[in-house]
N, CA and C of each residue as an Amber inpcrd file, in Angstrom:
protein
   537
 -36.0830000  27.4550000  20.8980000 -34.9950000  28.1680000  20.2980000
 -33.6500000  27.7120000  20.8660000 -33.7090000  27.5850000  22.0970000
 -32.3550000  27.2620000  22.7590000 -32.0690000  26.0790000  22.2130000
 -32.8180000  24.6910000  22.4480000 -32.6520000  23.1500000  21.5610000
 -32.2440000  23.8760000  20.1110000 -32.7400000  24.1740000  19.5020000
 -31.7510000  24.5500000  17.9570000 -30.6940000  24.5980000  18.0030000
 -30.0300000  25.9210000  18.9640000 -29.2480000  26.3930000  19.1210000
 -28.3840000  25.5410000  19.5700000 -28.8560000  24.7160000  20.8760000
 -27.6420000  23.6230000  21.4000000 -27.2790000  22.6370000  19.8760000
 -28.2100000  22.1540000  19.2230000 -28.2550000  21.7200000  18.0110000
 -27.2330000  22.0130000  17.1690000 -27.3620000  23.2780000  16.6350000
 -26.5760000  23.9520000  15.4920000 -25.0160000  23.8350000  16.0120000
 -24.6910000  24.1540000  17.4470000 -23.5610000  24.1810000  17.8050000
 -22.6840000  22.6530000  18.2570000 -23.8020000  22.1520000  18.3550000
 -23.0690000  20.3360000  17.9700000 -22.5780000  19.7600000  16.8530000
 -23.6140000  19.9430000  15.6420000 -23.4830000  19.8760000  14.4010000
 -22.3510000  20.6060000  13.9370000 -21.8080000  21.6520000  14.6620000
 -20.7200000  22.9120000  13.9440000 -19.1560000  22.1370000  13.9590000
 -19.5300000  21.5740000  15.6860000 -18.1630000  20.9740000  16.6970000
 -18.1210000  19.5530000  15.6910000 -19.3470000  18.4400000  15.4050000
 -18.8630000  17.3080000  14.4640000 -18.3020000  17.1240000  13.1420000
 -19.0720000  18.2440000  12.7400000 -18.6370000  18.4220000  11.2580000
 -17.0560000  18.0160000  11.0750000 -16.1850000  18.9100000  11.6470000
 -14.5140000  19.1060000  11.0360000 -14.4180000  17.2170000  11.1510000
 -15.3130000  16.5820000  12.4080000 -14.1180000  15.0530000  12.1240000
 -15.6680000  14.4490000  11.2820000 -16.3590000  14.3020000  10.7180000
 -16.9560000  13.5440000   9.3650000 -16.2480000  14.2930000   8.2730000
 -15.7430000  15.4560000   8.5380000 -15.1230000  15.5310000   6.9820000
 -14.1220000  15.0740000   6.9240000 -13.1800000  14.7190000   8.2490000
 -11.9050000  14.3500000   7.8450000 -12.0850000  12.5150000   7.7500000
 -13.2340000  11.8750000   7.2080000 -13.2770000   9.9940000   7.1600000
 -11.8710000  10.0260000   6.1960000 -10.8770000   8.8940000   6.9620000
  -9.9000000   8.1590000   6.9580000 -10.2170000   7.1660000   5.6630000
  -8.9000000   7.5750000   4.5360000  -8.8990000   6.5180000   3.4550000
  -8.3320000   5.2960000   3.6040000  -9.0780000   4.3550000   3.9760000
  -8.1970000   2.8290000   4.3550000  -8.2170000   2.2170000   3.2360000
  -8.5820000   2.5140000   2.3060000  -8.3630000   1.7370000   0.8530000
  -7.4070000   1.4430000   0.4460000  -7.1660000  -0.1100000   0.1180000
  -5.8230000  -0.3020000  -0.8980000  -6.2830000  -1.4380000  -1.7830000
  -5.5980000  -0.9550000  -3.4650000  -5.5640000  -1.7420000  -4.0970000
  -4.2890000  -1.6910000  -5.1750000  -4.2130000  -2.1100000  -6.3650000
  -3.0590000  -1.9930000  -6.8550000  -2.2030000  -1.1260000  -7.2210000
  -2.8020000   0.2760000  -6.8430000  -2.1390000   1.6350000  -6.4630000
  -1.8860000   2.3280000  -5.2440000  -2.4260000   1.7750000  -4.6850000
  -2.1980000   2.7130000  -3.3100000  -2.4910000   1.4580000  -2.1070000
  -2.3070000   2.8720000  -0.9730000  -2.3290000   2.4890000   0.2130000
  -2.9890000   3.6360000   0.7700000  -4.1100000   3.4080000   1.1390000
  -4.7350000   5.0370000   1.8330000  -4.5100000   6.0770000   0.7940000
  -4.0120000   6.8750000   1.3900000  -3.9320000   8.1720000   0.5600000
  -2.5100000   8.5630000  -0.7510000  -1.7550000   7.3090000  -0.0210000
  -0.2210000   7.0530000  -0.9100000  -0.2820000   6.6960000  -1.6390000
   0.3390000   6.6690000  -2.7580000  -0.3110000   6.1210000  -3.9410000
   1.2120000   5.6310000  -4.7950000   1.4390000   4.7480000  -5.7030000
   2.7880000   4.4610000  -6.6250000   2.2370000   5.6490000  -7.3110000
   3.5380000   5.6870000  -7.8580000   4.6500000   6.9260000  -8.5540000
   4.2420000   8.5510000  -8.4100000   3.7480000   8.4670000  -6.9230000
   3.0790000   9.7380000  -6.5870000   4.3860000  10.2370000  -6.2930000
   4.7500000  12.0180000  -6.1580000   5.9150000  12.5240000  -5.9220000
   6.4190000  12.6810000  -4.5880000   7.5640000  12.6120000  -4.5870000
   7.9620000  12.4030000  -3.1510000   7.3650000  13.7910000  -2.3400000
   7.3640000  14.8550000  -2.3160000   6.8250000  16.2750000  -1.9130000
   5.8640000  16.0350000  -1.5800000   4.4030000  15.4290000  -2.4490000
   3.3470000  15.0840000  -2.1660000   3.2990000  13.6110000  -1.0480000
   3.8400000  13.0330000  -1.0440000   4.1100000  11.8840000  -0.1120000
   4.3760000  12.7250000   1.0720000   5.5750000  13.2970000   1.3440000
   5.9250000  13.8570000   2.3520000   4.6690000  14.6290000   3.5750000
   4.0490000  15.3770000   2.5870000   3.1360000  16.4910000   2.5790000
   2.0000000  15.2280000   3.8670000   1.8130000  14.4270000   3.0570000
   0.9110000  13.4110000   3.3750000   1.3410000  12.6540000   4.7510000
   2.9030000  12.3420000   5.2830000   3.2600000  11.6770000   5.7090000
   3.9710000  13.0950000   7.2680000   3.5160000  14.3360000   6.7250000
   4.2930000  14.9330000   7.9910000   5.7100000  15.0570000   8.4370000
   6.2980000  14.6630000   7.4120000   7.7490000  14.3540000   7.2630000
   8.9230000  13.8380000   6.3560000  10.5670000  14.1430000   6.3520000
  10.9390000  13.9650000   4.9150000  11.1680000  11.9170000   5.0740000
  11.0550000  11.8110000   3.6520000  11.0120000  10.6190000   3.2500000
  12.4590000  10.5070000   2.4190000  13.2060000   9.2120000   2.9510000
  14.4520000   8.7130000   2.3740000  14.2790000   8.4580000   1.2360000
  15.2080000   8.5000000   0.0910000  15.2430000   8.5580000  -0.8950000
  16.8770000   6.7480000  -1.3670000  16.1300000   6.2070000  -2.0990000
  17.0240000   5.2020000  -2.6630000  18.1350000   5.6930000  -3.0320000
  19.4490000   5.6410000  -2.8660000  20.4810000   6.4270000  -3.6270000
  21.9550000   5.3340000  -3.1620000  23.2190000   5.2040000  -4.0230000
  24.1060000   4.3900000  -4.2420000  24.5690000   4.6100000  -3.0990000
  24.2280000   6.1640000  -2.3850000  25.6590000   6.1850000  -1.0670000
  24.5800000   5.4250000   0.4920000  23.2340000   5.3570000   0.0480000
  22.6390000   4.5530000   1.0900000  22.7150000   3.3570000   0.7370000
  23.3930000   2.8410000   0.2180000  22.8680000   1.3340000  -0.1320000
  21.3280000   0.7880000  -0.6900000  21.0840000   2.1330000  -1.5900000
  19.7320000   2.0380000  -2.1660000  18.9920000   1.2260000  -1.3110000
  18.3540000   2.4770000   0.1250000  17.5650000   2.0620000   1.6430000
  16.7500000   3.0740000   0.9950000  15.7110000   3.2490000   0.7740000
  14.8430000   4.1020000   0.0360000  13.7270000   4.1300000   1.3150000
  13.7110000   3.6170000   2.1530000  12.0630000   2.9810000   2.7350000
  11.9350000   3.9770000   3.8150000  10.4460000   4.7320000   4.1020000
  11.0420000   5.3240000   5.6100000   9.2300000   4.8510000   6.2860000
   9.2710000   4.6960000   7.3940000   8.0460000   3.9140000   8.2170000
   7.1980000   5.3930000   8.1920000   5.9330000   5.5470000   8.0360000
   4.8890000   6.6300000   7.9650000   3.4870000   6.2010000   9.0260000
   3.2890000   6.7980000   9.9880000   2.1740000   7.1010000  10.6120000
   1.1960000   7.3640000   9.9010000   0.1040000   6.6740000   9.4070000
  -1.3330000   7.2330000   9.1370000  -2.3760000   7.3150000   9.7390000
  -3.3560000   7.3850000  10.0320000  -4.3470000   7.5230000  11.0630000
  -4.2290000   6.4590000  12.2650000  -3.0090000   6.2050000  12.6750000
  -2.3070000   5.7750000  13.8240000  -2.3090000   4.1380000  13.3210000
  -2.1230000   4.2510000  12.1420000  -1.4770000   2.9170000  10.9000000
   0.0840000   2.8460000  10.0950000   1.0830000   1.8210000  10.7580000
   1.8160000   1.6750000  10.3360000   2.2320000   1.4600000   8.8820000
   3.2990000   2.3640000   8.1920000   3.0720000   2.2010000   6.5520000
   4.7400000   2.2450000   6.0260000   5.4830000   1.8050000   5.0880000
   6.0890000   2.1200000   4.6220000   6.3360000   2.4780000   3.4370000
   7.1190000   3.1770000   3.3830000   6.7090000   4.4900000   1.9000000
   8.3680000   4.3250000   1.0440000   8.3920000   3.8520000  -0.0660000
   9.6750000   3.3830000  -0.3680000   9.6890000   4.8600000  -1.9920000
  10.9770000   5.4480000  -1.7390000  11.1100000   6.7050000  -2.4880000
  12.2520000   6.1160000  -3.4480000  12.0960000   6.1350000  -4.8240000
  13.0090000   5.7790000  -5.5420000  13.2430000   6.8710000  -6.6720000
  14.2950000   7.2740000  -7.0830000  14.7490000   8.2090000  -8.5710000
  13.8300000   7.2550000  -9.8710000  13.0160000   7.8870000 -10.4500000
  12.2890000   7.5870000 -11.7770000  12.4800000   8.1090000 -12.4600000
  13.0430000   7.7800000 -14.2150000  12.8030000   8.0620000 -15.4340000
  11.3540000   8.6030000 -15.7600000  11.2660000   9.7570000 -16.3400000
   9.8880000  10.3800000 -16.5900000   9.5780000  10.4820000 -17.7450000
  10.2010000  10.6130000 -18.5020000  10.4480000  10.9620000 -20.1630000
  11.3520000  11.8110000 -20.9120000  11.4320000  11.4690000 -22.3020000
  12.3070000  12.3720000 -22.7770000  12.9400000  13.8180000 -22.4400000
  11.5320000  14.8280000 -22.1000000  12.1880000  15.8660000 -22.2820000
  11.7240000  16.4340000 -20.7710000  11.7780000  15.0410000 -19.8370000
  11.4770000  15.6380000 -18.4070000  12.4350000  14.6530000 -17.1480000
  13.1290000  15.7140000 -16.2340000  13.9810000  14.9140000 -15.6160000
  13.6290000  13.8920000 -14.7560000  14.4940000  12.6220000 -14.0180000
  14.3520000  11.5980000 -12.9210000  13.6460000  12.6600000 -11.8680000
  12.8230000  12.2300000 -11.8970000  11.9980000  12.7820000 -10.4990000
  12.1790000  11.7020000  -9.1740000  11.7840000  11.9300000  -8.0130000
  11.8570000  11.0020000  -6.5170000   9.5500000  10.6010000  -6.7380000
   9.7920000   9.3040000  -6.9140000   8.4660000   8.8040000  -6.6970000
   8.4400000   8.1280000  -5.3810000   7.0360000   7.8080000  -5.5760000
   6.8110000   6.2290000  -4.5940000   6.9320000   5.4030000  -5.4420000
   7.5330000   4.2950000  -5.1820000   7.2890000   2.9950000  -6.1220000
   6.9020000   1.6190000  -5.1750000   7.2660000   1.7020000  -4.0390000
   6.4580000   0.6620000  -3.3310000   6.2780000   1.0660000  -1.5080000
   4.9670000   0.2410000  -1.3230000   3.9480000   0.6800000  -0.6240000
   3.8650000  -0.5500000   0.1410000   4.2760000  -0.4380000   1.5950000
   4.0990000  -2.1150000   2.5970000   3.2530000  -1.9510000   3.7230000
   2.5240000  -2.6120000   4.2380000   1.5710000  -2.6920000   5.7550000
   1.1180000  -3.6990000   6.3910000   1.2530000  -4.0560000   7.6030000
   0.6350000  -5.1120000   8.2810000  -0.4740000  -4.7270000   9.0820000
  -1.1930000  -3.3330000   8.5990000  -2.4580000  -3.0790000   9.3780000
  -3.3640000  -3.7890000   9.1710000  -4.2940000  -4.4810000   9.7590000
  -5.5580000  -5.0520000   9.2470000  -6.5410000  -4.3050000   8.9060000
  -6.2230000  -2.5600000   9.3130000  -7.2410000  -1.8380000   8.9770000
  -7.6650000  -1.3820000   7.2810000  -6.1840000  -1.8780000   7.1560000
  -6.6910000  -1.7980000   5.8070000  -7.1130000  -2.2080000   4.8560000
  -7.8020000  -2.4460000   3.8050000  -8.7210000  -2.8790000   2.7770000
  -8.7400000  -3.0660000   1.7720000  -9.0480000  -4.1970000   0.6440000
  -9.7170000  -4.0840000  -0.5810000 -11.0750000  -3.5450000  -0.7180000
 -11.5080000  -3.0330000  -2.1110000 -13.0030000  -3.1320000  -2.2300000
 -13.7040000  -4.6520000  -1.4850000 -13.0750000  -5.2130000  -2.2640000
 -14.0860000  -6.8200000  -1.8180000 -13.5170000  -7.2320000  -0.5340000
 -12.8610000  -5.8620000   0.1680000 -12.3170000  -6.4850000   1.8840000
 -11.5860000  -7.4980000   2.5460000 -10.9270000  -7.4730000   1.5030000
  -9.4580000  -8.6030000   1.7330000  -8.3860000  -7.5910000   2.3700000
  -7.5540000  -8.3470000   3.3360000  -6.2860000  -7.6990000   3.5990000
  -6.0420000  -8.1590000   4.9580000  -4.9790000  -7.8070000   5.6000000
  -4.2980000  -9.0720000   6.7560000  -5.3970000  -9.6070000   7.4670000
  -5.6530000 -10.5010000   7.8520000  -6.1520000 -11.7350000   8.2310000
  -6.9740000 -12.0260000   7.8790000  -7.2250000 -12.0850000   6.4150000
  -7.7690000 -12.9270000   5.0900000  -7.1780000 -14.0940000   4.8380000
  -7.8070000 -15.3760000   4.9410000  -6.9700000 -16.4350000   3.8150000
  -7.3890000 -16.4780000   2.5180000  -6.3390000 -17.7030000   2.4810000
  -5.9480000 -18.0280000   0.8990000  -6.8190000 -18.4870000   0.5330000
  -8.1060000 -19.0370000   1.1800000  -9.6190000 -19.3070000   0.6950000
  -9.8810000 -18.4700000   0.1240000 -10.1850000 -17.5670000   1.0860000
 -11.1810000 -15.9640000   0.6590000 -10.3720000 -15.0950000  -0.3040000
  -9.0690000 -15.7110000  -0.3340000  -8.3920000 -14.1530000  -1.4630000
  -8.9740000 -15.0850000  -3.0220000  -8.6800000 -16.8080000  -2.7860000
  -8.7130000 -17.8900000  -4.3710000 -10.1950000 -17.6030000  -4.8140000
 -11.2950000 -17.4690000  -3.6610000 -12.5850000 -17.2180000  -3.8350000
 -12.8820000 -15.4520000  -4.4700000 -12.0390000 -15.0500000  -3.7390000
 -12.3140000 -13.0810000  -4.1740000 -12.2570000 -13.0430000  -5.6650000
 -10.9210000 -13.4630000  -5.7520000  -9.8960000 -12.8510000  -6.9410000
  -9.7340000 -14.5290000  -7.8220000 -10.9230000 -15.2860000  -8.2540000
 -10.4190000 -16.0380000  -8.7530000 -10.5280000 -15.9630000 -10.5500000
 -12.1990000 -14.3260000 -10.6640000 -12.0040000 -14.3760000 -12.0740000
 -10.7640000 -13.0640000 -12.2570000 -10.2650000 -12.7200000 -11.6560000
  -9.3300000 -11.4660000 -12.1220000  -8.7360000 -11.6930000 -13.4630000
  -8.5240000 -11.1080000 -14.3440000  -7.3920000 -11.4430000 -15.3750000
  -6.0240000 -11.6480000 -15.0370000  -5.5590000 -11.1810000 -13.8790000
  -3.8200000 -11.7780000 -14.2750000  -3.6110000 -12.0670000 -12.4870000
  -3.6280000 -13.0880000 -11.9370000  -2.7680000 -12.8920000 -10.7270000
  -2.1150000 -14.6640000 -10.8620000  -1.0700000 -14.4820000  -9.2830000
  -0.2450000 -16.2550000  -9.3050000  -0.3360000 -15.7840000  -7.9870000
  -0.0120000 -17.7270000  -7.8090000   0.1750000 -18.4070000  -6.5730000
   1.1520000 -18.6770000  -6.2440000   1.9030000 -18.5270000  -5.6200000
   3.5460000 -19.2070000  -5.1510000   4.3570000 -19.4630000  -3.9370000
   5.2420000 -20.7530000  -3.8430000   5.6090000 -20.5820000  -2.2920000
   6.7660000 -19.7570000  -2.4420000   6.7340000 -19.0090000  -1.0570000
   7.8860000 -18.8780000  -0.3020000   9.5510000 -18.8970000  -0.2340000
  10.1360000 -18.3540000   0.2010000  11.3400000 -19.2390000   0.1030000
  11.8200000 -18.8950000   1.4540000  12.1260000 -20.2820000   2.5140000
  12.9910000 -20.2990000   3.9080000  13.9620000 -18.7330000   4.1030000
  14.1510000 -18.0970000   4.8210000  15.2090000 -17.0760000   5.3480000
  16.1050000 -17.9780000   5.3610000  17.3140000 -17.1340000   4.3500000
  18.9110000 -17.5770000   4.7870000  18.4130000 -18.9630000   4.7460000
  18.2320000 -19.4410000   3.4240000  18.3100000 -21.0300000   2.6950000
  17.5960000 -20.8190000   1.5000000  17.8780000 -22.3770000   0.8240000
  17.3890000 -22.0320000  -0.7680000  16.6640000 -23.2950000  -1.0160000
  15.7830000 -23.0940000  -0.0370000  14.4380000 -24.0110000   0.2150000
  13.1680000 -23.3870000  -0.0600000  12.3870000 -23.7790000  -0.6540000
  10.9490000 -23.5770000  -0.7010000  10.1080000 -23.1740000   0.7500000
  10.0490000 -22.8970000   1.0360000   8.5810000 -22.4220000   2.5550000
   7.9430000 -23.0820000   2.4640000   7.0570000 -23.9490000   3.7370000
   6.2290000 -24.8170000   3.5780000   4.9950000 -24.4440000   4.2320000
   5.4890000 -22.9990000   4.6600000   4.6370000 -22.0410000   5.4690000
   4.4970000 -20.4970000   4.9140000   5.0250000 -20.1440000   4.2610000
   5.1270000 -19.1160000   3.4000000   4.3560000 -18.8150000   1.9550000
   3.3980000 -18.3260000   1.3550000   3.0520000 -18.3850000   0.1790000
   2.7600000 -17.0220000  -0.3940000   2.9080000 -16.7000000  -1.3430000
   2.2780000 -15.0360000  -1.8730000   1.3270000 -15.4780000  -2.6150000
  -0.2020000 -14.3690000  -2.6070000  -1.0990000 -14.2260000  -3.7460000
  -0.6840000 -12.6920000  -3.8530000  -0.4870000 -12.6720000  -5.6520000
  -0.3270000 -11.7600000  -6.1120000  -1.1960000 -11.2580000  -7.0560000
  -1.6180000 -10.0220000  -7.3960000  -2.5920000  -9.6990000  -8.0490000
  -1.6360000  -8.4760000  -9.2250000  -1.8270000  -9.0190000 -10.4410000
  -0.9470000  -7.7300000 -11.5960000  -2.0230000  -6.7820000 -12.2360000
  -1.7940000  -5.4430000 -12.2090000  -2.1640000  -4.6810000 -12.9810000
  -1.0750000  -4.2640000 -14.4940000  -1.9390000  -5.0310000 -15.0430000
  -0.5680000  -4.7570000 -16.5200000  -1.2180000  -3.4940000 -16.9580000
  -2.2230000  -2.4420000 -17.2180000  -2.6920000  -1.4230000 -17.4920000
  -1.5370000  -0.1840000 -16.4610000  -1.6700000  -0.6660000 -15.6360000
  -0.6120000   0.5480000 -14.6360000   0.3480000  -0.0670000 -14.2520000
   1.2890000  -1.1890000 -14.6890000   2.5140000  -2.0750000 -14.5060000
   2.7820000  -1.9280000 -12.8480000   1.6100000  -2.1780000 -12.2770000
   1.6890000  -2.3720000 -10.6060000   1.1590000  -4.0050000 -10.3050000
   1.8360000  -3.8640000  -9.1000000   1.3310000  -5.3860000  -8.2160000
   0.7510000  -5.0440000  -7.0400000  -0.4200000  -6.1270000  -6.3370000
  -0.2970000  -6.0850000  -5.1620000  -0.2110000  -7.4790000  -4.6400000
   0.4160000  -7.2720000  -3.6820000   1.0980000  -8.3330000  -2.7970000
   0.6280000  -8.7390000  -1.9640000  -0.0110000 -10.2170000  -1.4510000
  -0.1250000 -10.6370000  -0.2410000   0.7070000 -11.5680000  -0.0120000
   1.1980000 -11.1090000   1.3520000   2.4290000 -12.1320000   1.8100000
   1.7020000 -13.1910000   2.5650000   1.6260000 -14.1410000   2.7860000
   0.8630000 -15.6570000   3.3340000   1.9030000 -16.1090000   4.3400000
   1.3700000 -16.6410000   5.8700000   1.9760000 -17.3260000   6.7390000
   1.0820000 -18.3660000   7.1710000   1.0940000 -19.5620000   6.8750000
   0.1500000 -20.7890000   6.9980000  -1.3880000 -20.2130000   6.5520000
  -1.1260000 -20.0770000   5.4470000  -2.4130000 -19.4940000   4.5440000
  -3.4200000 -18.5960000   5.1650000  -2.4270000 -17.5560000   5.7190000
  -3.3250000 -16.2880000   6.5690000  -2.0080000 -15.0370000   6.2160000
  -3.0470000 -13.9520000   5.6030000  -1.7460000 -12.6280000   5.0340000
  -1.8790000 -11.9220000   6.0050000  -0.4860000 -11.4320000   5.8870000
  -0.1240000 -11.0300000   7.4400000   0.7970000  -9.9480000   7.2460000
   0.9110000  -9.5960000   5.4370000   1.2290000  -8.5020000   4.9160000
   1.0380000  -8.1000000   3.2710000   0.7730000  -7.0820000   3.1860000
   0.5820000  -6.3400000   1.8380000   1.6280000  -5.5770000   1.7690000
   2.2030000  -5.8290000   0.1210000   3.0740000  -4.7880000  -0.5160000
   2.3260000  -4.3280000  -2.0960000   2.4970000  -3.0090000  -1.9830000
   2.0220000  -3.0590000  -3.3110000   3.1870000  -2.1380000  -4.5540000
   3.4620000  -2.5560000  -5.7590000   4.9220000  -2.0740000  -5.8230000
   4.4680000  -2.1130000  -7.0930000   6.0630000  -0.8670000  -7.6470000
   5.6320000  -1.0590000  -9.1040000   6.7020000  -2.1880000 -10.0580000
   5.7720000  -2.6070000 -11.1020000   6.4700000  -3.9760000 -11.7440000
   7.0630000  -3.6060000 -12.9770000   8.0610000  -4.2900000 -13.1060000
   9.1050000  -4.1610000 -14.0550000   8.1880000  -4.2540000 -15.2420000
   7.3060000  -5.3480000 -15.6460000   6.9850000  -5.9140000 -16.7140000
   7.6850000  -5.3920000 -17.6500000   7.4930000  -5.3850000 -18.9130000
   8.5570000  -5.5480000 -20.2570000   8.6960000  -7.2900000 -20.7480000
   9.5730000  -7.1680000 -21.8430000  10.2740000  -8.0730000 -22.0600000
  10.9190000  -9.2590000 -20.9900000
């Protein structure tokens, strides 16, 4: 009876942290639990704190750095058009990290190469390859490259930033597409 008992009261104490498993998922919507054009309130809520907002008198600085399960994140808050008969709301619209903890399904993300992303993602329907361009010059990178992956269904991207064909950052943002 007592072994049960020590039992039951172990099982009671583990429970709260298996329920709380950590979302490290990212793909062309999110980042963990953040997600594009989620509302800023709900971001906040998520992030433990208020989040800057893009606006003309900041020099449209929208970005504010977010702690996640002790994972660096940035959470970029911009004014969005919603529709006709509903006002500019404060979204997320883009989502940046250099954690390695974080993930694709098929487990790509910082220190993945450009092998394993051309091999992952080579039947996708829409992504490009491209270099770089030098800081402060209007040179090509010879060390710099992005693989980008488009969701034209949810007009999102995700971003891998490339440094001698090893990503060493993800952005995932929302895309203009149109015309």
């Amino acid at each position: 009876m007592r072994r049960i008992l020590s039992f039951l009261m172990l099982l009671a104490c583990t429970m709260p942290a298996l329920a709380q498993q950590t979302n490290m998922e990212l793909s062309t919507l999110r980042i963990g639990p953040f997600k594009i054009f989620m509302d800023k309130a709900e971001a906040e809520a998520l992030a433990h704190k208020p989040l800057l907002t893009a606006t003309e008198k900041n020099e449209y600085k929208g970005e504010t750095v977010v702690k996640y399960n002790n994972e660096l994140l940035k959470v970029t808050i911009n004014q969005q058009y919603v529709g006709e008969n509903q006002p500019e709301k404060e979204v997320v619209t883009n989502l940046t990290t250099t954690s390695t903890k974080f993930r694709t399904k098929s487990g790509m993300g910082v220190g993945s190469t450009r092998y394993e992303l051309l091999n992952t993602y080579k039947d996708y329907s829409n992504f490009e390859v491209y270099a770089g361009w030098e800081e402060d010059s209007d040179k090509r990178s010879k060390s710099i490259s992005y693989f980008v992956l488009k969701d034209l269904d949810a007009m999102t991207s995700l971003s891998f930033k490339l440094v001698n064909n090893v990503v060493v950052e993800i952005n995932i943002y929302q895309d203009e597409g149109g015309c």
